[in-house]
C-alpha positions as CSV (number, residue, x, y, z in Angstrom):
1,X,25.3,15.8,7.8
2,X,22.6,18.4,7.5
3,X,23.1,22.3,7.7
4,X,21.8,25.3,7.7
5,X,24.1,28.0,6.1
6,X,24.4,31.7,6.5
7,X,21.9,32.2,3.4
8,X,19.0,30.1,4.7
9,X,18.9,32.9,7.3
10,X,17.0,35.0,5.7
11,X,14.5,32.2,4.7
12,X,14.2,31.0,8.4
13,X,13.1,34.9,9.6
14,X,10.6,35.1,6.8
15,X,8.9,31.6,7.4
16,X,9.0,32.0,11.1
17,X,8.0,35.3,10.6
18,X,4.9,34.5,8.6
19,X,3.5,31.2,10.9
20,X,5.2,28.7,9.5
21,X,6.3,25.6,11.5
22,X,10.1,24.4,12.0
23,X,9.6,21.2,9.8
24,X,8.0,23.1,6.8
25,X,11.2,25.5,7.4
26,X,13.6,22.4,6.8
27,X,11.6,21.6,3.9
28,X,11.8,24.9,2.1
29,X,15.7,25.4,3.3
30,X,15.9,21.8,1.2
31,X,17.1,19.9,4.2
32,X,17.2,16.0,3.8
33,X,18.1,14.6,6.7
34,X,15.1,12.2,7.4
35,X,15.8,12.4,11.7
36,X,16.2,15.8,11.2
37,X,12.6,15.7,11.4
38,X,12.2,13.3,13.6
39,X,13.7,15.7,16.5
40,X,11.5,17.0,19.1
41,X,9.1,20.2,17.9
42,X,10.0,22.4,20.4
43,X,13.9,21.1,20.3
44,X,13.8,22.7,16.5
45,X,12.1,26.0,16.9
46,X,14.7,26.3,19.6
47,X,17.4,25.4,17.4
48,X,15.5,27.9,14.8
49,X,15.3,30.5,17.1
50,X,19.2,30.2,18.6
51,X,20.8,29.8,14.7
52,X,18.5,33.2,14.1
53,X,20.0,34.8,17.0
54,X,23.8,33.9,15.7
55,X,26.0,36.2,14.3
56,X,27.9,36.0,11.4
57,X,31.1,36.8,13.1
58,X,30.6,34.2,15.5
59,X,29.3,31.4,13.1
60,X,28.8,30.9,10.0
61,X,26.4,27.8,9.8
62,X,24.7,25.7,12.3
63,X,25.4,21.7,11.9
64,X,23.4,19.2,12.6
65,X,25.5,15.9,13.0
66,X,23.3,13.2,12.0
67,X,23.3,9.7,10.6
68,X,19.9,7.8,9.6
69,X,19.6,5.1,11.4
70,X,17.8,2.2,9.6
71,X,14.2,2.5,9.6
72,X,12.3,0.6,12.2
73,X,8.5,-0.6,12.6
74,X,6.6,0.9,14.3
75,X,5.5,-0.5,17.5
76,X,1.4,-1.3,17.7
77,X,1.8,-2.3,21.2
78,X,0.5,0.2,23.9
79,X,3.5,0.8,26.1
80,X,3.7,2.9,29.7
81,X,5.1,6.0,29.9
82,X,6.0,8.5,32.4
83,X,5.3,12.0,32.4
84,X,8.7,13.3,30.8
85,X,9.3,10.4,28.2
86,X,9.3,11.1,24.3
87,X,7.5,8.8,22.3
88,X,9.0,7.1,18.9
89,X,9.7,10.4,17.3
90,X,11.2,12.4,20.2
91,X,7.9,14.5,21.1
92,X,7.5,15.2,24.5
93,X,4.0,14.2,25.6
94,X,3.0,17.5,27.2
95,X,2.2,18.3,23.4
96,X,-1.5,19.0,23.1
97,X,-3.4,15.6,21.9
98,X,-4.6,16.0,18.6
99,X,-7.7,15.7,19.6
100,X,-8.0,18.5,21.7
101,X,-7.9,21.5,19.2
102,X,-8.8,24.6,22.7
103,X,-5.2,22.9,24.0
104,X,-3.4,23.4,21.2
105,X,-4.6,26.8,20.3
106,X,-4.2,28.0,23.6
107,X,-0.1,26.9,23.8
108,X,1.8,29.9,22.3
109,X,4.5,27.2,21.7
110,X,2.3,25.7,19.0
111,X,0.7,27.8,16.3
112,X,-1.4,25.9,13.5
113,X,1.5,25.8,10.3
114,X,0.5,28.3,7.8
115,X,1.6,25.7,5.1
116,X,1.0,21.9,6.2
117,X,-2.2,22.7,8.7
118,X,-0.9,21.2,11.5
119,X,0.2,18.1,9.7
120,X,3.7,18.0,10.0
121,X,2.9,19.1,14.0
122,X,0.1,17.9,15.8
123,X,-0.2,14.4,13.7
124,X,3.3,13.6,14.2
125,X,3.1,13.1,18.0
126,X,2.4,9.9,20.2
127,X,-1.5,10.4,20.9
128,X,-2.0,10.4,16.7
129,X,0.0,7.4,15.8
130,X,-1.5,5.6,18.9
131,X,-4.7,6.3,17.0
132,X,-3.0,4.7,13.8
133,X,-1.8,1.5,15.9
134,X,-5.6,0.9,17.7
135,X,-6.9,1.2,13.9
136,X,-4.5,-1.7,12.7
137,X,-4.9,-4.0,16.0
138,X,-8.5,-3.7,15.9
139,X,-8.8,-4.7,12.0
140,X,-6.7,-8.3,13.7
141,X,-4.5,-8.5,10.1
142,X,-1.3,-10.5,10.8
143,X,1.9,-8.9,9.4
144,X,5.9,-7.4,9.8
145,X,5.6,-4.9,7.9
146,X,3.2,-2.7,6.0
147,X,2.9,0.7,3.5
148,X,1.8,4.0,4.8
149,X,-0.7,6.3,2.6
150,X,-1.3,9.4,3.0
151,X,-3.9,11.6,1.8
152,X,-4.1,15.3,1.6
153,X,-6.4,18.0,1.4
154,X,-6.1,19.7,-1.7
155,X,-5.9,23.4,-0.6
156,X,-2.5,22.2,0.7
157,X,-0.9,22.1,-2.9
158,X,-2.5,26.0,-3.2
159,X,-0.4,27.1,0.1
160,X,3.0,25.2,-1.0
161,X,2.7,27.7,-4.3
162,X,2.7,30.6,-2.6
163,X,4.9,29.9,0.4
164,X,7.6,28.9,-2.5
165,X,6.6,31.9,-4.8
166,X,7.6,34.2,-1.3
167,X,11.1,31.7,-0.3
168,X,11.2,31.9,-4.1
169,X,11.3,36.0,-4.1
170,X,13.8,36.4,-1.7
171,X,15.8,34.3,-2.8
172,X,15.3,36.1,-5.7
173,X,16.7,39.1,-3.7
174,X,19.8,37.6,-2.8
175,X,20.8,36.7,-5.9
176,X,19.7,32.7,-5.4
177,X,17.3,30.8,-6.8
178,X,14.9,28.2,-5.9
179,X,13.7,25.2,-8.2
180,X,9.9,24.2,-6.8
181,X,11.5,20.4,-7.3
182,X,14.1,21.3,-4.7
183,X,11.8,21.5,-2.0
184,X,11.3,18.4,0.6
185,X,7.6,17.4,-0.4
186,X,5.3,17.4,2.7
187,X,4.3,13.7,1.7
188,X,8.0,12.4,2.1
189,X,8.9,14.1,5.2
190,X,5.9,13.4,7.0
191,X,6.3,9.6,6.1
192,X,10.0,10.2,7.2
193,X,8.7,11.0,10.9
194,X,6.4,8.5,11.4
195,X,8.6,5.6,9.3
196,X,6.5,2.7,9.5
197,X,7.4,0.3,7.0
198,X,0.3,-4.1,5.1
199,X,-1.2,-0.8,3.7
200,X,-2.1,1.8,6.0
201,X,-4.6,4.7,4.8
202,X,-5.0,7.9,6.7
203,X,-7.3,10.5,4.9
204,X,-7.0,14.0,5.8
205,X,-8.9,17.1,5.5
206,X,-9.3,21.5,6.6
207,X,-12.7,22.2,6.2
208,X,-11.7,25.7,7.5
209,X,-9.9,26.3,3.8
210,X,-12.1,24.4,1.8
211,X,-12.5,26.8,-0.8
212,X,-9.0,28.0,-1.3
213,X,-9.1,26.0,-4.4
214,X,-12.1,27.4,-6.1
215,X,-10.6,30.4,-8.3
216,X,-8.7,28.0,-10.0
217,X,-11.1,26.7,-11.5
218,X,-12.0,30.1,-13.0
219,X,-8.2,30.5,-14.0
220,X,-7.8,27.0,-15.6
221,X,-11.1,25.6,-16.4
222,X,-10.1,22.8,-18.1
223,X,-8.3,21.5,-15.6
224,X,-11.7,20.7,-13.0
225,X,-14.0,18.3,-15.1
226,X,-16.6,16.3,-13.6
227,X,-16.6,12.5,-12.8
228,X,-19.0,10.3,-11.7
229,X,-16.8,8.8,-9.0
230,X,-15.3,12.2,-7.6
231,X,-17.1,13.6,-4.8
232,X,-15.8,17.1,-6.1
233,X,-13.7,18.2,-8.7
234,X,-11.4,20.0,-6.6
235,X,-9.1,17.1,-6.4
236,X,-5.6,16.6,-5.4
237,X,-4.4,15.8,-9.0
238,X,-6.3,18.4,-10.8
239,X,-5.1,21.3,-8.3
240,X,-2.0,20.4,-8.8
241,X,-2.3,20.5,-12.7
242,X,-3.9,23.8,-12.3
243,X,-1.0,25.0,-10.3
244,X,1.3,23.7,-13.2
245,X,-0.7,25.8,-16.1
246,X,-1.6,29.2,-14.0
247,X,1.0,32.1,-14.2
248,X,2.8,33.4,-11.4
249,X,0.9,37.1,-11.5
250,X,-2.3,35.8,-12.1
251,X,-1.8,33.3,-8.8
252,X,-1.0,36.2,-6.4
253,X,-3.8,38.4,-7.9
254,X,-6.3,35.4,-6.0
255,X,-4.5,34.0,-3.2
256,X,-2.4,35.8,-0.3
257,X,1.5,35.2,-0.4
258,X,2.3,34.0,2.2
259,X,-0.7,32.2,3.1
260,X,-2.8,33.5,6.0
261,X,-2.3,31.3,9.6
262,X,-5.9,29.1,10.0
263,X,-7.5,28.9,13.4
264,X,-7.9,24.9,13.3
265,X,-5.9,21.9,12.3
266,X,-6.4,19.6,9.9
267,X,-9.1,16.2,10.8
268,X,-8.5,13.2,10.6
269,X,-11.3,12.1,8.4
270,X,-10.8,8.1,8.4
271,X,-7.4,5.6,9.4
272,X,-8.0,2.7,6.8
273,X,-6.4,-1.1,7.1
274,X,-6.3,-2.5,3.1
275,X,-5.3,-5.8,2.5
276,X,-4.5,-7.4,-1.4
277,X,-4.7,-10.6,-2.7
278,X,-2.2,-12.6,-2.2
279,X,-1.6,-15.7,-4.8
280,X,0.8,-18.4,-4.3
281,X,2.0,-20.9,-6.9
282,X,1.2,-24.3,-6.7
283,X,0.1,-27.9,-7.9
């Protein structure tokens, strides 16, 4: 069982508040239930919206009654499906495609996430992972079962530090506190949503916020060295150390807190099929 309590209230307003989406809310409210996730978008800003709307007097939490049901592979065959079904996930297909950025922009219903870019939205729906299972047919690999990697923009780890430093603040307020390591990493809970179980490689960048990175490497130069086989030293890794060494104070003197909404979702550079080696023992 999963739940959001009385004091997660205050945390749901703020995130919702500031354009943050309903999985990234789950995440920061440390909720672990991995088909938590896996509900329909608009069935949890629903369920955001009504626990919001609750009053103390009339409930203290709101439950969700789940068991995990074993994980399941994901299916690579194309399958027919009628106007009102849900794909794997639960997402209703009238959810903009994710490649058609005017639709999504233009649905109130779905604002690009101030904190994942869109990740933990648009690239969790049918259309994308159809995109995955096209990418693995074509390569014509035979196998059950197979690892999915994920890669992520950099400027991401930037907008997780200072959507925590504000959940972190009022907490603060309320007398709580807030441990960065309690959080639900983005990684994990988008992995949790599309559950396949072979090596799968999807790469993904915002070119729109690009340079959300670049005053830490005024702040913590050491931590941004040149390599001959980095495209850029703004690296994953290195933002993340960065992140690790700057203080608090200095942090919100460069970057907004929360973190401004972006006009575009993240891309979709390149979906990779990588194989290994396999040797077998014998005369």
């Amino acid at each position: 069982m999963s739940s959001l309590t009385e004091k997660d209230r205050p945390i749901v307003q703020l995130l919702l508040d500031t354009g943050t989406c309903p999985r990234c809310i789950l995440r920061f409210c440390c909720v672990g239930s991995q088909t938590l996730y896996r509900h329909p978008y608009k069935d949890l800003m629903k369920d955001l919206k009504e626990f919001l709307k609750n009053t103390q007097e009339k409930e203290d939490t709101v439950c969700f009654d789940i068991v995990d049901p074993p994980c399941k592979r994901l299916r690579l065959e194309h399958t027919e499906e009628g106007p009102d079904d849900v794909n794997h996930n639960g997402a209703l297909q009238q959810i903009p495609s994710v490649n058609d950025e005017n639709t999504a922009m233009e649905n109130s219903a779905v604002k690009v996430c101030n904190v994942c870019l869109g990740i933990l939205q648009e690239f969790c729906e049918a259309d994308f992972v159809k995109k995955v299972c096209q990418k693995v047919n074509s390569a014509d690999y035979q196998f059950t079962s197979f690892v999915f990697s994920v890669s992520l923009p950099p400027q991401l780890s930037v907008r997780e530090r200072a959507a925590w430093l504000l959940v972190k603040q009022e907490m603060g307020n309320l007398g709580l506190s807030l441990a960065k390591d309690d959080i639900v990493q983005l990684k994990e809970a988008y992995k949790w949503i599309i559950h396949p179980l072979f090596e799968v490689s999807v790469v993904f960048a915002h070119p729109e916020t690009d340079e959300e990175c670049h005053f830490l490497a005024t702040a913590c130069p050491d931590c941004f060295k040149p390599a001959k086989n980095k495209q850029s030293v703004f690296t994953r890794m290195a933002v993340i150390k960065a992140l690790e060494k700057i203080k608090e104070e200095d942090f919100l003197k460069h970057f907004p807190c929360p973190p401004s909404s972006p006009k575009n979702l993240c891309v979709a550079l390149e979906i990779q099929c990588n194989n290994g080696a396999v040797f077998v023992a014998g005369k």
